[in-house]
C-alpha positions as CSV (number, residue, x, y, z in Angstrom):
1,X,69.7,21.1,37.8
2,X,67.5,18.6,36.5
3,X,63.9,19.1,35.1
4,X,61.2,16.4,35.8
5,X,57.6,16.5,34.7
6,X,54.7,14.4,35.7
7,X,51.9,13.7,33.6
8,X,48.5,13.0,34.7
9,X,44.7,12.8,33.7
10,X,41.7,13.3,35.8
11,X,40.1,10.0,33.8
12,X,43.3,7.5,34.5
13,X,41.9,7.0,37.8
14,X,43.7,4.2,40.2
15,X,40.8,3.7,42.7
16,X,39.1,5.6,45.7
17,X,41.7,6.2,48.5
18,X,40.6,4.4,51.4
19,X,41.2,6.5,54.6
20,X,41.8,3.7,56.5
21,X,45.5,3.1,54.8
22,X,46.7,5.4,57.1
23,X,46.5,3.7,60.3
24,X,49.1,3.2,63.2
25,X,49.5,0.2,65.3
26,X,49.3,-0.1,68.8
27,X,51.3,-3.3,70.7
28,X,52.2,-4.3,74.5
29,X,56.1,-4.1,73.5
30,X,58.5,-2.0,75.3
31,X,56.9,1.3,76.2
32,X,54.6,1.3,73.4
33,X,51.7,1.6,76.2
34,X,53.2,1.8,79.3
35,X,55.2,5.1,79.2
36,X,54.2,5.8,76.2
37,X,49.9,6.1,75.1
38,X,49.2,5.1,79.2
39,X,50.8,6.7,82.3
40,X,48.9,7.4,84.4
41,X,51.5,9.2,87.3
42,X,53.1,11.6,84.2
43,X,51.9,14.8,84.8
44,X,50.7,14.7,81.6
45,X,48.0,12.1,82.0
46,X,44.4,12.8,81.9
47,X,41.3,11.0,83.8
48,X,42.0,7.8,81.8
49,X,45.7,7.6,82.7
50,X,46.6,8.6,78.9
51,X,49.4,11.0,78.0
52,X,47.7,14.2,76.7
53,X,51.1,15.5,75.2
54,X,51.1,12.3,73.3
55,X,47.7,12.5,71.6
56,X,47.9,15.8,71.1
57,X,50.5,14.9,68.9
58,X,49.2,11.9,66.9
59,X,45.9,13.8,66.6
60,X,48.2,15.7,64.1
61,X,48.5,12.6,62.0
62,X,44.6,11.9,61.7
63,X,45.3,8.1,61.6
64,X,42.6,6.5,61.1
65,X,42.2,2.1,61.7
66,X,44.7,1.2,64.5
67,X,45.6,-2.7,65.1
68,X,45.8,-3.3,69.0
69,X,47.0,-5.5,70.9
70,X,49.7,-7.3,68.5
71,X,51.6,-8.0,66.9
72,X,53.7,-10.7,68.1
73,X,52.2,-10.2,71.6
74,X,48.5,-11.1,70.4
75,X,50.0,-15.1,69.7
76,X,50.3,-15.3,73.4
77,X,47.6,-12.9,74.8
78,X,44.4,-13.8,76.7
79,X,41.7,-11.0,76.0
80,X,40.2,-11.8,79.0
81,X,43.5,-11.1,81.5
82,X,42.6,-7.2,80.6
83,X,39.1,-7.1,81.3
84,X,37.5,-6.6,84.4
85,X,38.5,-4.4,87.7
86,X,41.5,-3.8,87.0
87,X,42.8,-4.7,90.8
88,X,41.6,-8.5,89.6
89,X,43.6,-8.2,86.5
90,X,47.0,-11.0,86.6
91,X,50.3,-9.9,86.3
92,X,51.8,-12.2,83.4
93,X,55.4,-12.8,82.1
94,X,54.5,-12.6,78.3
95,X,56.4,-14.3,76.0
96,X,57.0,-12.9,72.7
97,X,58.9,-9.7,74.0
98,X,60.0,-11.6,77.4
99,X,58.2,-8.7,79.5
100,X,55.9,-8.0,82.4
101,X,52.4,-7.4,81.0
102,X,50.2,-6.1,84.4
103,X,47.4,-6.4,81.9
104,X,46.1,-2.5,83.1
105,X,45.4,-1.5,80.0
106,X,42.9,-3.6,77.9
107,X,40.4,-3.7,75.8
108,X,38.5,-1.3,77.7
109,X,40.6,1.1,78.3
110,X,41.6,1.0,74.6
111,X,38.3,1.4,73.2
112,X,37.6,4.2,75.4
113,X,41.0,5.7,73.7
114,X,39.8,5.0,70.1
115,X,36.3,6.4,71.4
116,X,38.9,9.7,72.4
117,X,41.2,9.8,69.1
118,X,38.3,8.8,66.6
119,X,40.3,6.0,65.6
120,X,38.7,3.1,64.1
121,X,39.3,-0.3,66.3
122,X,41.3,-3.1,65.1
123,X,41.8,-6.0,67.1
124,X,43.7,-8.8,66.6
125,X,43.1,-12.4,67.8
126,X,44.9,-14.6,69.4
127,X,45.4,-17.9,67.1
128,X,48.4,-18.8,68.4
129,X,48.2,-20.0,71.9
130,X,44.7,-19.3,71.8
131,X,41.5,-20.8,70.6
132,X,38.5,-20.1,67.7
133,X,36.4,-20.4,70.7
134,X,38.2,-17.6,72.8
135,X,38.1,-15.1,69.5
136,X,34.4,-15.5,69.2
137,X,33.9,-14.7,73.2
138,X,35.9,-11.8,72.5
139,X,33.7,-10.7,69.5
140,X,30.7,-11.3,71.9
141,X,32.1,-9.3,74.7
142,X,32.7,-6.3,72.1
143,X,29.7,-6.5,69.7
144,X,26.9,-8.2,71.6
145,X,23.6,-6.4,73.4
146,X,23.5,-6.9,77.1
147,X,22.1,-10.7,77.6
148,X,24.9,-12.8,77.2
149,X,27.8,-14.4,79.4
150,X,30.7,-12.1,77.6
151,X,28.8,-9.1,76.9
152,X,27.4,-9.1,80.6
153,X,31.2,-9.2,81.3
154,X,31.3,-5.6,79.4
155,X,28.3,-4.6,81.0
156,X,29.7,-5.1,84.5
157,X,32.5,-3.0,83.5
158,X,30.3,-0.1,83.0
159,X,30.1,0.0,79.3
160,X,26.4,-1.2,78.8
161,X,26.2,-0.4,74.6
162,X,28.1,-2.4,72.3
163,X,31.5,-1.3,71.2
164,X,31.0,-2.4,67.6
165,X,34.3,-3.2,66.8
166,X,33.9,-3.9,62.9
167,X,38.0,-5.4,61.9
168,X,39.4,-8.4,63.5
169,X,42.5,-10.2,62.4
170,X,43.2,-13.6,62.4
171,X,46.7,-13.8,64.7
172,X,49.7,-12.6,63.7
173,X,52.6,-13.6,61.7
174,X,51.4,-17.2,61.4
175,X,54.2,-18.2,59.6
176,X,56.7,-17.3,61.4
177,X,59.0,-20.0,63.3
178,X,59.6,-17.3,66.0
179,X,55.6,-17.1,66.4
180,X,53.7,-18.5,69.7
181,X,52.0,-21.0,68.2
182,X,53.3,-21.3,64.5
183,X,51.5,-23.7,62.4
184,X,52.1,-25.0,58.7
185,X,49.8,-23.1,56.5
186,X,47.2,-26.0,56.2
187,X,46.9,-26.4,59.7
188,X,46.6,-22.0,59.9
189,X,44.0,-22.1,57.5
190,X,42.0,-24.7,59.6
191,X,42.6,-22.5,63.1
192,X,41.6,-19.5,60.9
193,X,38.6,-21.0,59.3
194,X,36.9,-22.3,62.6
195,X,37.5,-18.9,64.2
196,X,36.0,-17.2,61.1
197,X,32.7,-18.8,61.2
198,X,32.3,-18.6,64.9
199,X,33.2,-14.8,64.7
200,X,30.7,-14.2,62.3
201,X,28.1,-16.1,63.2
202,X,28.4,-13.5,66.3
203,X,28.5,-10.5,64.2
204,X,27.7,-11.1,60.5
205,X,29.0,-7.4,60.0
206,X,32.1,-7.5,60.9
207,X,35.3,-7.9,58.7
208,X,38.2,-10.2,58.5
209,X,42.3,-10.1,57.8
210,X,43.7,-13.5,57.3
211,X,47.3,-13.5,57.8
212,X,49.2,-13.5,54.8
213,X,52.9,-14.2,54.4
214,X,55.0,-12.0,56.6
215,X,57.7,-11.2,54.4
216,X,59.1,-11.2,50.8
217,X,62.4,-13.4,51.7
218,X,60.3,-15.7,53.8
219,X,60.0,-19.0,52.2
220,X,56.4,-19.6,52.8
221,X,56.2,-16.2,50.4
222,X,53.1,-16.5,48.1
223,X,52.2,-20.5,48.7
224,X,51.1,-19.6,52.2
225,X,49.0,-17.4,50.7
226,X,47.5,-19.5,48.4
227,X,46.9,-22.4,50.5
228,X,44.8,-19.9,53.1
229,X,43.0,-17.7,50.7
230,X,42.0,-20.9,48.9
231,X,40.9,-22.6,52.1
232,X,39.0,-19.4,54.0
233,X,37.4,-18.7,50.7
234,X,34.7,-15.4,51.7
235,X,35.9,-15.6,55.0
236,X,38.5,-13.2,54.3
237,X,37.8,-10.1,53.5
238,X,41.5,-8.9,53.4
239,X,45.0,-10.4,53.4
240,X,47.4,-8.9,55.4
241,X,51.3,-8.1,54.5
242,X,54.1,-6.9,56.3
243,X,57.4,-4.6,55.9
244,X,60.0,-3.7,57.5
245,X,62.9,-1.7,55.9
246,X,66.3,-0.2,56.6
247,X,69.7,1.1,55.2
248,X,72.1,-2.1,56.3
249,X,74.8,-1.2,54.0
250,X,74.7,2.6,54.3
251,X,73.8,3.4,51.0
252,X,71.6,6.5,50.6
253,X,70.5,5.4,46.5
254,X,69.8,2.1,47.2
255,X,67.6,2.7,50.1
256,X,65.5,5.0,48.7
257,X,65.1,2.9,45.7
258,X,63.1,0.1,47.9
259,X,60.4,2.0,46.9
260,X,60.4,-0.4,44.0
261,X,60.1,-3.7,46.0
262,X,57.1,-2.4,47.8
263,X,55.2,-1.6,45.1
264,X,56.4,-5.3,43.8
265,X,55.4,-6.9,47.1
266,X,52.0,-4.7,46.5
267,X,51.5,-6.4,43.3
268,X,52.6,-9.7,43.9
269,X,50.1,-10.4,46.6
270,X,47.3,-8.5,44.8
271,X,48.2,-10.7,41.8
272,X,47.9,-13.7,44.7
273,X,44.1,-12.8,45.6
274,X,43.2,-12.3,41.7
275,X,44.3,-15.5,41.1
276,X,42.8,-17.5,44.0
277,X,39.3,-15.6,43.0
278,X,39.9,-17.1,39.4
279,X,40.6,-20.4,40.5
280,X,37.7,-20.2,43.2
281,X,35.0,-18.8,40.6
282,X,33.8,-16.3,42.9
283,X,32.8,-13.2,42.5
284,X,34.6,-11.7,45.3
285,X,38.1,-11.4,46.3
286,X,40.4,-10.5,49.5
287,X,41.8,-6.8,49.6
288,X,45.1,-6.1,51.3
289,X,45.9,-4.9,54.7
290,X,49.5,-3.4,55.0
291,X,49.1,-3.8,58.7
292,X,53.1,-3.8,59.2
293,X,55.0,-1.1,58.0
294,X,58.5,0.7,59.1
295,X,61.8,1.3,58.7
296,X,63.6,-0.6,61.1
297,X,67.2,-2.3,61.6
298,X,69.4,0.0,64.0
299,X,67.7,-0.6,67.4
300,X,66.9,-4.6,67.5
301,X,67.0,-5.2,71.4
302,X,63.8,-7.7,71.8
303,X,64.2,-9.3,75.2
304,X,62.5,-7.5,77.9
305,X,64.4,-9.7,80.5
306,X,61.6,-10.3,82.4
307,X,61.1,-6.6,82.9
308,X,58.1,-3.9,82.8
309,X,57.9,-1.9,80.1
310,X,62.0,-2.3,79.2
311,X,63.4,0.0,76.5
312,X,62.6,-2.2,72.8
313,X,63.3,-1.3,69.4
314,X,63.2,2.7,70.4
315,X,64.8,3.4,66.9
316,X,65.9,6.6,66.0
317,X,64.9,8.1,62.7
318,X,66.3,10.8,60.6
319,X,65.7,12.4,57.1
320,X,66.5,9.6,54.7
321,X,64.0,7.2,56.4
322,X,61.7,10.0,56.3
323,X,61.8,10.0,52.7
324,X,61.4,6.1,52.7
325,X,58.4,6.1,54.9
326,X,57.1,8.7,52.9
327,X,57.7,6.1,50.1
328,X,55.5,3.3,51.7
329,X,52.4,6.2,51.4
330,X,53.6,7.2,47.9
331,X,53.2,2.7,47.0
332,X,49.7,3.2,48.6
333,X,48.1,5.4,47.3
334,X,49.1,4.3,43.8
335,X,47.5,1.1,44.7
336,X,44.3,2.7,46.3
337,X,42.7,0.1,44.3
338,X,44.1,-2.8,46.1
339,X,45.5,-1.4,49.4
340,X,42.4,-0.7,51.8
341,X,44.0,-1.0,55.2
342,X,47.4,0.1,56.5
343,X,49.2,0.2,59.8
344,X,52.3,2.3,60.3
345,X,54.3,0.2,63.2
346,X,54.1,1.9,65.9
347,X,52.9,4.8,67.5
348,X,54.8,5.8,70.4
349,X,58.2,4.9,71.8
350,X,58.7,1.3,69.8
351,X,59.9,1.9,66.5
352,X,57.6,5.4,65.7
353,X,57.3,8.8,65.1
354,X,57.1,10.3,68.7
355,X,59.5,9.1,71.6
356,X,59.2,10.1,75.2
357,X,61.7,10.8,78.2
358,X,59.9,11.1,81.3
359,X,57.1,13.9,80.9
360,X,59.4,15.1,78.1
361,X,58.2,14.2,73.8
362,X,59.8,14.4,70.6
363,X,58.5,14.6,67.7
364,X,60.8,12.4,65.4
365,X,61.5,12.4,61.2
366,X,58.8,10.0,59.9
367,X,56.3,11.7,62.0
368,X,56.0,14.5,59.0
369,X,55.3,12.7,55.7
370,X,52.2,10.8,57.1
371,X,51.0,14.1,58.6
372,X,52.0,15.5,54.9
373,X,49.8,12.6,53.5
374,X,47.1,12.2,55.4
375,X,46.3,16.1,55.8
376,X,45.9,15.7,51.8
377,X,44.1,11.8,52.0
378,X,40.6,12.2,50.3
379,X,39.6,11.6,46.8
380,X,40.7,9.1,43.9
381,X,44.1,8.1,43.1
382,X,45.4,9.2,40.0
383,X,48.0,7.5,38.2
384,X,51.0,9.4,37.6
385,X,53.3,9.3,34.7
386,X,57.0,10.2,35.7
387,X,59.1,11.6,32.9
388,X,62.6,12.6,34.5
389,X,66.2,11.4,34.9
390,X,66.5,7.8,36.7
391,X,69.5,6.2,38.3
392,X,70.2,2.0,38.7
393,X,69.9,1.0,42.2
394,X,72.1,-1.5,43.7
395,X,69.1,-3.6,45.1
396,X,66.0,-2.3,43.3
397,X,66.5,-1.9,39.8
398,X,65.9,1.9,38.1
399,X,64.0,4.4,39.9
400,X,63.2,7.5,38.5
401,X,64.9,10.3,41.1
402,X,61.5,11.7,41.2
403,X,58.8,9.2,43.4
404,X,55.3,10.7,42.9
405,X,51.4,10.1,43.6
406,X,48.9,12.0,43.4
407,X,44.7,12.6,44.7
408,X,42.6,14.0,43.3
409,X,39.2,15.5,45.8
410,X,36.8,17.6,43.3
411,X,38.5,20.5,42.4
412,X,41.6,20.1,44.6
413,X,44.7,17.8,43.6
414,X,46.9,16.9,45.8
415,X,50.4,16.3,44.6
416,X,53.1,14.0,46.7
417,X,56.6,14.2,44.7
418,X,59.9,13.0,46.7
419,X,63.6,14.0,45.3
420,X,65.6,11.4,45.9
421,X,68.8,12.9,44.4
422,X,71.3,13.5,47.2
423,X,73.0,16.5,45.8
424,X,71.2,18.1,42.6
425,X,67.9,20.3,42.7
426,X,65.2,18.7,40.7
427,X,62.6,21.5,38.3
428,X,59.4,20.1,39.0
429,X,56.9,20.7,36.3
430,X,52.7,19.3,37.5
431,X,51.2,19.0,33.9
432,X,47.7,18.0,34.1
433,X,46.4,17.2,30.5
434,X,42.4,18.0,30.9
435,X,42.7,20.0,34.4
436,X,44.0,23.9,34.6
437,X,45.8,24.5,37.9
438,X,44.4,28.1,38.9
439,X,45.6,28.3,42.4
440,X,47.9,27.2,45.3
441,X,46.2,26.4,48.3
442,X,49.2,25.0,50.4
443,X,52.0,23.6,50.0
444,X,54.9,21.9,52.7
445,X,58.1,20.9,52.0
446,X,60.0,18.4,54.5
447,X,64.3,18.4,53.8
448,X,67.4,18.5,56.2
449,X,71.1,19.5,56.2
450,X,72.0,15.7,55.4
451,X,70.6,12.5,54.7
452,X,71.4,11.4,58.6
453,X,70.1,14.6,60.4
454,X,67.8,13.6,63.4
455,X,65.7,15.2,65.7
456,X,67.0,15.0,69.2
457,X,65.5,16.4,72.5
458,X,68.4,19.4,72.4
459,X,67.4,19.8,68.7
460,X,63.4,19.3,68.4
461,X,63.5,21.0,64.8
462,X,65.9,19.9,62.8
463,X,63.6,17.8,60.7
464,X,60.2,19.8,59.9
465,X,57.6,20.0,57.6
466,X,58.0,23.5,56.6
467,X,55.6,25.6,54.0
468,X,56.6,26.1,51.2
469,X,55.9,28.9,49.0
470,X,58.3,28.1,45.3
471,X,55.4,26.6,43.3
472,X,54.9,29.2,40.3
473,X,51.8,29.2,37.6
474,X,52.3,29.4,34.3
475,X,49.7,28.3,31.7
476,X,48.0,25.9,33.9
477,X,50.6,23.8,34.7
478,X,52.6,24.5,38.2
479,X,56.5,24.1,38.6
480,X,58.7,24.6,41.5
481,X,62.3,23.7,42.3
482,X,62.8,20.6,44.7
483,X,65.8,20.7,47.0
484,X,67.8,17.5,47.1
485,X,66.6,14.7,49.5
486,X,63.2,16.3,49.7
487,X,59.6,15.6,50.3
488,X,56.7,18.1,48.7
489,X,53.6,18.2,49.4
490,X,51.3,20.4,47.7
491,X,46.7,21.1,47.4
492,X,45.8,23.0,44.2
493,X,43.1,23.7,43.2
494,X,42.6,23.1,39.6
495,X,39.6,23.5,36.9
């Protein structure tokens, strides 16, 4: 058995965790609505149409900002197809995912579910195929007193008060090739910068993500986001990035190691905005909004086939990506003072932690570290000093086998320690230097029989959060032994 200990100080503070990094994302793909949030014949679908099994579910993850309608989908997407009786609404064959969209859920409907899950709206704007003039209507429609042509629009919808929608992105994936509407980064930054203005000179309060580059091995990596930050100056308030992992080559180690390249991609792109604000001479910068997050490679069917709501990207998860997803939260909060926004991708069905089969759910793997996390989210971010045995990754350099934040709230810290050893316990030993830990308040651990154990709708259990009740105090400090492939999660409360 191996002993790890982690070192920390209430004063080596990282930055207030925003609450808004754990967010979900919420796209017209597969059955990410349609048979998943929105059916309205299940038997399980309240007076909106929405799934109540469903949301009683995510309301277990407390997620918080959540990006609607795209996603790839928003580059081809006309706001106003999904406004208005919905009897009116058009029937469209959409092109991103090759799909039927029937355009009966929209932005009503989806305000009245944030309204439902107190989630905080994010849309995102079509700069694709669309205009700058058609974001700013859509700004007006959401934001603006009765008066005016859009928000009259709302009115006659029966939503007379403003929905104040406060986050707005600027497209999608801009750089992509496979993108509706992909643009150089010069020409972006124009599309971006006209909608920018316009959309704040309808609502000075709200705020801005410029799309950054979508991916470390793209080539437009870190010069797209230059050219745009430099161009949209103040206009953006954030900077968005996007991730998508997975174990290709069916190497346990390695994979949990990319821990190390998200934290890189985290500092890269901060280390992008810093320097843009120096070369700008301004006083303010753009933060970054993780609005793409996953693991993702086993299920990569994209082409609808001109169907409604065909069976995309329904991945399977078991207890290794849990650990990696759990991973992604770890790289967040120990850049609280960077990271502000984040989107796990998605919610239901496509590529998330809940799947559903008729009127039957299931609950999958990844589902359990962001409830672990965000049960635990408020304070400051500490920054935690690993001292433990390390392995060399295939992909990813050294990794300490221990991968560990921590939060603290007042006179609770909240510990998040994974072992990523596949066959040895690991002795965990908390050592605050200035803080006395006097007490347990909870503590869950999350593990499985094997790194590939899964969740099926036979076996709903296999991989749970469980509590956990090892932790031990001795002379302020608290110490606990770690299974192998293992999350923890622990509140004390400390003095």
């Amino acid at each position: 058995m191996t002993t790890t200990t982690l070192h920390l100080h209430s004063r080596l503070q990282v930055g207030e965790v925003d609450p808004r990094i754990f967010g979900g994302f919420l796209e017209h793909i597969g059955r990410a609505v349609y048979e998943g949030i929105y059916q309205p014949d299940s038997r399980h679908a309240d007076n909106d149409g929405c799934r109540v099994d469903v949301l009683t579910a995510l309301r277990d993850l407390r997620m918080t900002a959540m990006r609607y309608p795209g996603g790839n989908f928003a580059s081809g997407y006309h706001w106003r197809d999904g406004a208005g009786p919905k009897p009116e609404r058009p029937s469209v064959r959409e092109l991103a995912w090759q799909s039927i969209e029937p355009n009966q859920f929209g932005t009503d409907e989806y305000i009245r579910l944030c309204r439902k899950m107190d989630w905080t709206p994010m849309l995102t704007v079509n700069l694709g195929t669309g205009t700058p003039e058609e974001a700013r209507n859509w700004v007006e429609y959401c934001n603006s007193p009765a008066g005016t042509r859009y928000s009259d629009l709302r009115v006659a919808g029966g939503s007379p008060d403003p929905y104040g929608v406060k986050l707005w992105c600027l497209g999608n994936e801009m750089d992509g090739e496979w993108q509706l509407g992909h643009v150089p980064a010069a020409e972006y930054a124009i599309r971006a910068q006209q909608a920018a203005k316009m959309m704040k000179d309808t609502d000075k309060s709200i705020e801005l993500v410029a799309c950054g580059s979508c991916g470390v091995s793209m080539g437009t990596y870190m010069e797209w986001d230059r050219q745009v930050l430099e161009y949209l100056g103040d206009a953006a308030d954030y900077v968005s990035l996007h991730r998508y992992v997975g174990n290709r080559d069916d190497d346990t180690p390695d994979y949990l190691a990319v821990t190390n390249s998200i934290d890189r991609q985290i500092e890269e792109m901060d280390a992008a905005c810093r320097f843009v604000q120096a070369r700008r001479k301004s006083k303010t910068r753009a933060y970054l909004c993780f609005d793409e997050w996953n693991v993702w490679y086993k299920s990569m069917q994209m082409d609808g086939a001109g169907q409604f709501a065909p069976h995309l990207l329904e991945e399977v998860y078991n207890l290794e990506d849990a650990l990696v997803v759990a991973g992604f939260l770890h790289s967040f909060v120990r850049h609280a003072d960077v990271v502000k926004i984040a989107n796990l991708a998605q919610i239901v069905n496509v590529i998330a932690p809940i799947l559903t089969r008729g009127d039957e759910m299931l609950v999958q793997s990844i589902f359990h570290p962001f409830a672990m996390f965000s049960a635990r989210r408020g304070g400051v971010s500490l920054s935690v000093s690993v001292d433990g045995p390390s392995y060399e990754s295939k992909s990813h350099g050294t990794v300490a086998y221990a991968d560990a934040s921590a939060i603290l709230d007042d006179q609770r810290l909240n510990v998040f320690v994974t072992n990523r050893d596949p066959v040895a316990t690991m002795e965990l030993i908390v050592k605050p230097a200035d803080l006395r830990v006097e007490a347990v308040e909870s503590a869950e651990v999350l593990t499985g029989p094997d790194a590939k154990a899964a969740n099926s709708y036979e076996k709903p259990d296999v991989i749970v959060a469980k509590a956990f009740d090892g932790a031990l105090i001795k002379d302020g400090a608290v110490s606990c032994e770690l299974p192998p492939l293992s999350l923890l999660a622990m509140t004390l409360t400390v003095a």
